[in-house]
N, C-alpha and C positions, 0 to 999 in steps of 0.2 A: 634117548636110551642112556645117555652118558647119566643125564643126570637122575636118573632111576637108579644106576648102580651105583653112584657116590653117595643117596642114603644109606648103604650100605655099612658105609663108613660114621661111627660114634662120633659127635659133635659136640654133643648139647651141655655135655659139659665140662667144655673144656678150660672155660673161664675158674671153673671151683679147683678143679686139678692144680692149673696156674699158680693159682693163692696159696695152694698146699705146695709146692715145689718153690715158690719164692720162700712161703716160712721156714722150710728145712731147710733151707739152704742157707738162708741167713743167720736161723737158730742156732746151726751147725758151727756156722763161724764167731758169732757174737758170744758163747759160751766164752771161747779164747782168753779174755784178757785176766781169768783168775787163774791162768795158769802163766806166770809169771817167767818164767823159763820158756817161753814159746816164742821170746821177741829173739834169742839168738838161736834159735834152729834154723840150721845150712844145709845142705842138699850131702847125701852122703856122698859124692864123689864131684868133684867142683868142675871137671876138668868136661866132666860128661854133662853134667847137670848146672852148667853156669847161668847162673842170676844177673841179670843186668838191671841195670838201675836204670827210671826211665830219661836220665839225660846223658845215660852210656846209648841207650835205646836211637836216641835222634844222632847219635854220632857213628851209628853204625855204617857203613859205607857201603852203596848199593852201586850197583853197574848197567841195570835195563833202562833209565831214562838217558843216558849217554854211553853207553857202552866204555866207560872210563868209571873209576870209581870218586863216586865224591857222594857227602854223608847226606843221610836223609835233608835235615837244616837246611842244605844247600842247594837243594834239591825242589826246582821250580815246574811239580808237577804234583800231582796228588799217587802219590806211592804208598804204599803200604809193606810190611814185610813180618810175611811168618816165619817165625823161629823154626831152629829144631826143637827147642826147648816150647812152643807152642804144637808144635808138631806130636811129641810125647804124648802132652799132657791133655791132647786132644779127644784120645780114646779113637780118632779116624781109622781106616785100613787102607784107603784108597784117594788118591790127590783129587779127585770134585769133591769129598767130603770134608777134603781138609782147607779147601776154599771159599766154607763155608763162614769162616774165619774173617775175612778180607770183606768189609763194607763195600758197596757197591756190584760187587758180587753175586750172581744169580743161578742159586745151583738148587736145579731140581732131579729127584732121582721121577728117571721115567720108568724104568724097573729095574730089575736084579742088577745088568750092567749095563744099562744106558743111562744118558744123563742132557740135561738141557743145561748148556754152562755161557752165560753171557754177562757182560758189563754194561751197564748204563743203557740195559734194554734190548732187544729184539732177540730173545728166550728163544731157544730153538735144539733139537738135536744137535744140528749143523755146527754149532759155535761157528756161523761163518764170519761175524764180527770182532774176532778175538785172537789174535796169534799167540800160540803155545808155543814155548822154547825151554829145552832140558839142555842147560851148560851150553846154550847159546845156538844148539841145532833147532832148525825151524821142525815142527812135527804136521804142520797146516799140509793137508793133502790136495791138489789143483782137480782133483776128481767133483767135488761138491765146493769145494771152496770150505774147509772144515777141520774140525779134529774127531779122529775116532779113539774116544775118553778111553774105551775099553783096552784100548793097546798101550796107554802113555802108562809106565807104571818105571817105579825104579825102589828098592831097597830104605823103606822110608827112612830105617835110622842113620841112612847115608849123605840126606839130604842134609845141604846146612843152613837153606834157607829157601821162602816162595818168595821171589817179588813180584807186587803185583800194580802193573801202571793203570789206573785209569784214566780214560782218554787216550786220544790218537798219538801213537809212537811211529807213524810213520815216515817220518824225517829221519832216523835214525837204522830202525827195523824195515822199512820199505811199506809196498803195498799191501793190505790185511792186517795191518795192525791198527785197523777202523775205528775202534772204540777201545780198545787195550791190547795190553799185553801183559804175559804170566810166564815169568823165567822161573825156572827150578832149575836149582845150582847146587851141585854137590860138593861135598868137602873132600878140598885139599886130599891127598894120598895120607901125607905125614899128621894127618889129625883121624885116621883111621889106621893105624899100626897094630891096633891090638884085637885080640879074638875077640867077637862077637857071635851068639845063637839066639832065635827068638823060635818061640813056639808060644799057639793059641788057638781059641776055637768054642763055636757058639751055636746058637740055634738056627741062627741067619747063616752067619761066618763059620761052615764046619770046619775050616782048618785051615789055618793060616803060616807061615814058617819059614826060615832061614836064618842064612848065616851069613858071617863075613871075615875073612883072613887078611890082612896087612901085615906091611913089612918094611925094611929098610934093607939097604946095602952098607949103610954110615956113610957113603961116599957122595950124598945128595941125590940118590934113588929112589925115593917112596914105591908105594904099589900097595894093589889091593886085591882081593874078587869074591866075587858075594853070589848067589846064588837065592832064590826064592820059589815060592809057590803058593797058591793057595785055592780051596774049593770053595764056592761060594753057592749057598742055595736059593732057591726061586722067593719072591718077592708075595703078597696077598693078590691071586686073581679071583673075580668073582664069579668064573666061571668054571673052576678048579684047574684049570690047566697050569702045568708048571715049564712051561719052554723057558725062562730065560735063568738056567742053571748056570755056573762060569767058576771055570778052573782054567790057569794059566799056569808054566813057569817058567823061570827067566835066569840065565845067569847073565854076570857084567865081572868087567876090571876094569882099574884106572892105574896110571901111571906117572908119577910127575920127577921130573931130573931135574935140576938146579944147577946148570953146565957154568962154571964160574961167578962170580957177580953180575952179569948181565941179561944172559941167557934161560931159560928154561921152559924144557920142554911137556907136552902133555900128551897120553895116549890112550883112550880110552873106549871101551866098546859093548854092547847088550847084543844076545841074541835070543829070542822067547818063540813063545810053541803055547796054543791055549784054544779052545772050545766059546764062545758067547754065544750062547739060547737068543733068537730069537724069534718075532711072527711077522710074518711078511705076508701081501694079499696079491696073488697072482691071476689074472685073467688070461682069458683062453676063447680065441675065435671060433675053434669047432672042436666040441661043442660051444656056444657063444654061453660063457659062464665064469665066475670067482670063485678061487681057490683059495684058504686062508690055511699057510701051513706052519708050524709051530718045528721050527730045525734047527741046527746050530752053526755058526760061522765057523771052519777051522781058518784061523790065523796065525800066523808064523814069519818071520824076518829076522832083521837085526842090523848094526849100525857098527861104522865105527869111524871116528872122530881124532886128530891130530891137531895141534895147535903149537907155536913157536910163539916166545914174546921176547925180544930185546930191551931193553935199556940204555937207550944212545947218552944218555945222562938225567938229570933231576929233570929235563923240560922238555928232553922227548923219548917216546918210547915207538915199540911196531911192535902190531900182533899180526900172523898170517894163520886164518883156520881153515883146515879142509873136512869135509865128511863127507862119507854114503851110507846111506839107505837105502834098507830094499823089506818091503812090504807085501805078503801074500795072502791076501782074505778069498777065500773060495765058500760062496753064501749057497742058497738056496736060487737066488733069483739069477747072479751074475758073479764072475769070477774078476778078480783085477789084481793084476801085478804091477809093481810099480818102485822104479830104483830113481834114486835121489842122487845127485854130486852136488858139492856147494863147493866154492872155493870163496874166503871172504877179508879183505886185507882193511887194515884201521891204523894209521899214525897220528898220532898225540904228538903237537910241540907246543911250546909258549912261544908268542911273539913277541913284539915287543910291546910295552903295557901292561903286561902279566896277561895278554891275551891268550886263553885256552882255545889253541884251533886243532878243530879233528877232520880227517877227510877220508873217505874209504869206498873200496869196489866190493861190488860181488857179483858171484857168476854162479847160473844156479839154471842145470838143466835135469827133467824128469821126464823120462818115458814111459811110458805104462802101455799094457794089451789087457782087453777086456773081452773076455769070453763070454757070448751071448747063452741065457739057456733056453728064453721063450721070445716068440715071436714077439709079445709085446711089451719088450721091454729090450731096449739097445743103444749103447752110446756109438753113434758113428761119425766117424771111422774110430776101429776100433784098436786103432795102433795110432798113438799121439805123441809126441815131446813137450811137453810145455818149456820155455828158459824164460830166465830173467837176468837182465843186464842192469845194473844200477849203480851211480856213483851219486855221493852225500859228503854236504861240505857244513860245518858248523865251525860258529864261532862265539867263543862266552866273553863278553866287554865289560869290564870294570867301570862304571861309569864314576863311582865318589868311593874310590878305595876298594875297599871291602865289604862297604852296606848295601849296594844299589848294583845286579848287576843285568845285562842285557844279552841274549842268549840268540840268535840269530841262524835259520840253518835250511837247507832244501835236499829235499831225495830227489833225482831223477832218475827214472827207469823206462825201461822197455821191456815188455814181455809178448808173448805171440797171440795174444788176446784183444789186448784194447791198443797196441803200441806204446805210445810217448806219455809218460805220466809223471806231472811236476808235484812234490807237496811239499811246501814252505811250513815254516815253523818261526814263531818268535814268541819268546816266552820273557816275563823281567820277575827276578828277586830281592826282594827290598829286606835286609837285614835289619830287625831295630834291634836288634840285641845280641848277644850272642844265641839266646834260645828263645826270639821271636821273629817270624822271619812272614813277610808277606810274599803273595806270587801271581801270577798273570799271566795266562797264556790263549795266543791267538794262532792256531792249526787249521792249516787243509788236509785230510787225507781220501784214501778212495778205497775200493774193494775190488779190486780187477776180477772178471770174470771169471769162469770155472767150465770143465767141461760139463757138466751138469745145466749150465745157462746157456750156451753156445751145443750142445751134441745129444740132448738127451732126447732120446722116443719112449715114451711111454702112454700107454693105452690100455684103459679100467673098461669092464661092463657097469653100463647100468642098467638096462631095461631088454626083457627077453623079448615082448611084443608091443610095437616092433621094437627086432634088433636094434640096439643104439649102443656106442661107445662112448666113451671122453678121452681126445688125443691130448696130450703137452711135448709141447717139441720144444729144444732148445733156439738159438735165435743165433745166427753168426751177425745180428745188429745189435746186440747188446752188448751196452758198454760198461763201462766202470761205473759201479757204484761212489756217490762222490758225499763231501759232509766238511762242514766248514764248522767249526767249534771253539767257543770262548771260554775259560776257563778261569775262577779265581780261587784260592785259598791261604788259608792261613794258620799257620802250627805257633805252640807255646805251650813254654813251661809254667803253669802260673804258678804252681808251687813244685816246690823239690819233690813233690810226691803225686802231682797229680798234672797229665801233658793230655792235651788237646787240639785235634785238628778236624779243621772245616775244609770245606771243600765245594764248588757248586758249579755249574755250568748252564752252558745253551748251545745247542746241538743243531745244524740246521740242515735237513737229508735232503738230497736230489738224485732221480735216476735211481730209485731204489728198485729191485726185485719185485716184480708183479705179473700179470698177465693182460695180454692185449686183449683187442675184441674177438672175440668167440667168431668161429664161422664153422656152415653145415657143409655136407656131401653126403651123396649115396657112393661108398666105397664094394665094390664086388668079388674083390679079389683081396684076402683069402676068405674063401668060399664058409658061412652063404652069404647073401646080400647083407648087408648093415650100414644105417645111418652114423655117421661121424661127427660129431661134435668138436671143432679143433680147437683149442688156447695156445697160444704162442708167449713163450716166458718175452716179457720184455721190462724196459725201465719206464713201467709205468705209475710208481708213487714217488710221493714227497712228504715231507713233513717236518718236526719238529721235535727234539726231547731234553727237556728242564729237569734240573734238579739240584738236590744238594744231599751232603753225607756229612754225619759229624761223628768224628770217633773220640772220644775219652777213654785214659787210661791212668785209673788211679791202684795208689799203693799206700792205703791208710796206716800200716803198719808192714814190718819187713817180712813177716810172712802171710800176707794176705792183699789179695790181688785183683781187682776188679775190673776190668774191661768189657767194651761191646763196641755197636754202633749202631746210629739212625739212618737210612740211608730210605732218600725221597724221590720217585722218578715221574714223571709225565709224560705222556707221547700222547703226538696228533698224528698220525700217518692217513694220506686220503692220496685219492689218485687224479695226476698229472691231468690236465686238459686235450683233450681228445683219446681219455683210456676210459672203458667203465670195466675195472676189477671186480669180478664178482667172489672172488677169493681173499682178501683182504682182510683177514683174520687180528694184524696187526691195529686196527685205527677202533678196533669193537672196544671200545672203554681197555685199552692198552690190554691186549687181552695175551701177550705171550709174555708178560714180564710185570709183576708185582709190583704197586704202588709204593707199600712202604714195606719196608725191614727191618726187624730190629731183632738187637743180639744183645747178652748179659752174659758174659762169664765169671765166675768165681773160680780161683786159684788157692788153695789154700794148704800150707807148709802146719802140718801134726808133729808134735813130738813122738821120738818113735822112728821117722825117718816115714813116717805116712801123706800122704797127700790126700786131700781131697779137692776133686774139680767138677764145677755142676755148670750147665749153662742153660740159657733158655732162648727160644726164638719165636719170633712171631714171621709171618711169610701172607700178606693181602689175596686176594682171590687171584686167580686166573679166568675173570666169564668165556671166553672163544675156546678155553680149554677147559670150561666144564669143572674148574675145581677153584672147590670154598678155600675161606681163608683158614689159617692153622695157626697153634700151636703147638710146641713140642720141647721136649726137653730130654740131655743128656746127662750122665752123671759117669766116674771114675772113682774109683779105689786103688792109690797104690803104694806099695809098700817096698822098700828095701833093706831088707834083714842085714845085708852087709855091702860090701862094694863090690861084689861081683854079683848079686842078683838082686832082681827089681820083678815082683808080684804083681799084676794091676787085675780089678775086672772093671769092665763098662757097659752099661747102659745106654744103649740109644733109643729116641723115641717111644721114649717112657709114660710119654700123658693119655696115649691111647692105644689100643691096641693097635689101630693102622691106619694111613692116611693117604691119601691121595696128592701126589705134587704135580704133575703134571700130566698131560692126556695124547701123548706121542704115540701109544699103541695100536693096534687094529682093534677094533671093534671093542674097547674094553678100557678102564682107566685104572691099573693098577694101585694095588693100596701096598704104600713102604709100611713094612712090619715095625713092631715093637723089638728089639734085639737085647742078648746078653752074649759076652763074649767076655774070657776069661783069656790072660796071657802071661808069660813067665819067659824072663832075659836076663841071659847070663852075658858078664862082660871081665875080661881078662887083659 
């Protein structure tokens, strides 16, 4: 059936589209050099629109791969970091689209507002692979072990940066930060002082908007708050149905004090309120039958976040962060509430050596209640706490000065799940240059449990005569998902205008997510008779995933800009000895995460104060999800008349009218439209 409705979907020629989007695009740009006057066009406000050069770009200084900051160069991990200024120019609305950005990266729209967001493979709703963190709050919810994309949202022009780890952070960030990690980090108070309005809106994106107000006390006060919203409409179904409509809004502040030279504090908080469409398939014992119904999630919460940092001198510093969370999604199928505490301490000193040693606690308890709505379907018990107890000790060693350095570190935690969980970390950086730097890293990390592995019941129809069901129960013996991972790469400048990094790995899975051996019953109660078919989630695969990523970023001339990346993945996932999974969707020709990827962007600075941005993607098949390989492409226009307003429109998904990325829905494989969206921003 899937693949009946994906003819649906224009193909055949997308190869000649291609070739017509590569020619304008490069036609567009390659005109340029008789215009003589277009090597010193500047951004009409420097301060908003800052241009980095790309060996300002490796000296930028990131904080997710050691929660201390030290600059990409030095940086003995495959990282990546999207700008604001990538962020603008992006033409996105929503941070999975903007992640689209970041090699290794695997982001499929599954409709309106769902999305499959994974690193270096195992593609899922779930993102259970993947820890998402906004200003260093974990957003990973212990219900599925996951993020729900639809709620992570913040004021995009407020962001100042994504970083994005691929590979295991969990020596650092704890357990779940399996295959990556993705901080979004917003900007300082005092670099957000001044008005801001944005308004927009399109055929896809009806309307999009906000604002933002900052300020000073002059006394080392900053502050901010900003406020958004937007309506988003349904996606291409082919069976006309429009359920996954999505409007949300959201306000936030931040606040950051500068209490003498040492001190400074920060306070900052979001509370939102929003609708996401979606279909859900409900069974039903009497009458024994499925139910497919097209409803919307109300969701609503919000957060708030405190942080102290000292400065006990140049060689040591302490940061203490605290937040809560609290989260209320009430679906169609089940309701769940759910508040978060974190409390999370981190000191930084040099020892003696110029050794960098960091060591840190954190204490992290979530209680949630789940409100049952149908008999077959119930997480129990339905009043839980999940905590996590963990302390992490690293140490970075100089081995020959400054060229050669040796990175040494382990998390140990406890959580109410699997217990005692060790994951070591040794990573080495070999500087040959000032901007050529080699790296190496050898990681354990794990994926602890979720109430979804351990608590869930859940119970489908399949056959009316006879009655038959198919049960999936959770398993109070499954354990942590585990992965031992080798990592090498290597960054350089080869010319002042053109920087390059590779990146490659080998990934080795045990104890993954599967299903045990099936077993029957005649169950009589609740009434009538029906045969049961039971699975029992356990750790029952293994496997394997290789690959390599190479991103170049060239700058042929000072207004024009050329970036992407190739990013290569293989997986063998099969199941454990004495398990036969008959669910194993994973090991069908890697069928939940794309072979290869590739991305082309062009950045291009117009006289005029215009911009133009195109980019183009390739994305390999998905077979177990029913969807051929793609291309597609975006484009931008935009313009700034003066220094307080900026005009753009964009184009997404331009080579066809609609396409298919991934097949997470009921009974249907949505097709992502063709989009235009027009926007205008005033800045004060």
């Amino acid at each position: 059936m899937n693949m009946t409705l994906h003819r649906k979907f224009p193909q055949r020629n997308s190869r000649t589209r291609l070739l017509a989007a590569n020619l304008l695009a490069f036609a567009l740009s390659l005109v340029a050099p008789v215009q003589k006057n277009w090597a010193s066009v500047t951004p009409a406000n420097d301060d908003d629109l800052k241009q980095l050069s790309l060996q300002q770009l490796g000296d930028v200084e990131v904080t997710t791969a050691s929660k201390e900051p030290e600059q990409v160069w030095r940086t003995p991990a495959a990282i990546y970091v999207i700008t604001q200024e990538d962020i603008r120019r992006s033409g996105a609305t929503s941070i999975p689209e903007i992640l689209r950005l970041a090699p290794g990266v695997e982001v499929a729209r599954i409709d309106s507002d769902h999305w499959s967001v994974a690193i270096r493979g195992f593609g899922s709703q779930f993102s259970k692979a993947v820890l998402v963190l906004i200003d260093g709050r974990s957003v990973y919810t212990p219900l599925f072990a996951g993020v729900y994309w639809e709620l992570q949202d913040t004021f995009l022009e407020d962001v100042d940066r994504i970083e994005v780890i691929r590979g295991p952070g969990g020596t650092i960030w704890g357990a779940n930060a399996f295959n990556g990690v993705i901080n979004i980090i917003t900007k300082h108070s005092k670099e957000t002082r001044r008005e801001l309005a944005t308004l927009g809106g399109g055929n896809v994106d009806y309307g999009v908007g906000g604002f933002r107000f900052g300020g000073t006390n002059g006394k080392g006060l900053d502050y901010r708050v900003y406020g958004k919203g937007f309506l988003r409409g349904p996606e291409f179904h082919p069976d006309g149905s429009n359920f996954d409509y999505w409007k949300t809004g959201q306000l936030g502040f931040r606040a950051d004090w500068s209490v003498g030279t040492r001190d400074t504090l920060t306070l900052q908080g979001d509370m939102y309120r929003g609708l996401d469409g979606e279909r859900v398939a409900v069974s039903s014992y009497s009458p024994p039958s499925v139910t497919v119904i097209d409803a919307p999630h109300t969701v609503s919460g919000g957060n708030l976040l405190g942080r102290w940092q000292r400065r006990f001198s140049e060689n040591s510093d302490l940061q203490v962060q605290a937040y809560y969370d609290r989260t209320s999604r009430l679906s169609p199928q089940l309701d769940e509430l759910r508040s978060t505490f974190d409390i999370d301490l981190l000191h930084h000193l040099t020892l003696i050596g110029r050794q960098d040693f960091l060591w840190g606690v954190t204490m992290r308890w979530s209680p949630d209640k789940i409100t049952q709505k149908f008999a077959t379907l119930d997480f129990t018990p339905h009043e839980e706490t999940d905590s996590i107890y963990s302390w992490f000790l690293q140490d970075q060693i100089p081995i020959f000065s400054d060229h050669l350095r040796l990175t040494l570190g382990s998390k140990f935690e406890h959580n109410n799940y699997s217990g005692f969980e060790i994951q070591p970390n040794a990573r080495l950086l070999w500087a040959l240059t000032a901007h050529q730097t080699v790296w190496a890293a050898f990681t354990r990390a794990v994926r602890t449990p979720s109430r979804l592995d351990q608590d869930l019941q859940l119970t489908s129809f399949l056959a009316a005569s006879p009655i038959i069901f198919l049960r999936i129960v959770g398993s109070k013996n499954f354990v942590s998902e585990q992965m031992t991972s080798s990592e090498i790469g290597y960054r350089t400048l080869v010319a002042s205008r053109l920087y390059v990094d590779v990146s490659a790995f080998y990934n080795d899975y045990n104890d993954l997510y599967g299903y045990g051996t099936p077993t029957a019953f005649l169950e009589t109660s609740p009434a009538p008779s029906h045969l049961v078919f039971q699975l029992p989630i356990a750790n029952a695969l293994k496997g394997i995933a290789r690959g390599v990523e190479i991103t170049p970023d060239w700058k042929p001339v000072d207004w024009w800009e050329l970036k992407g990346y190739y990013s290569y993945l293989f997986m063998a996932v099969h199941t454990k000895p004495g398990f036969t999974d008959p669910l194993n969707y994973v090991s069908f020709d890697n069928g939940s995460s794309p072979h290869h990827q590739f991305n082309l962007q062009s950045l291009l600075n117009l006289p005029g104060n215009l911009e133009l941005d195109t980019s183009i993607r390739y994305i390999s098949a998905l077979p177990a999800q029913a969807v051929r390989d793609y291309w597609t492409a975006d484009a931008r226009i935009g313009w700034r008349p003066s220094r307080q307003w900026e005009l753009s429109i964009a184009g997404q998904n331009l080579l066809q009218p609609r396409h298919a990325e991934f097949g997470g829905d009921v009974n249907t494989i949505v097709g992502v439209k063709r989009s235009v969206y027009t926007q205008i921003t005033w800045r004060r």
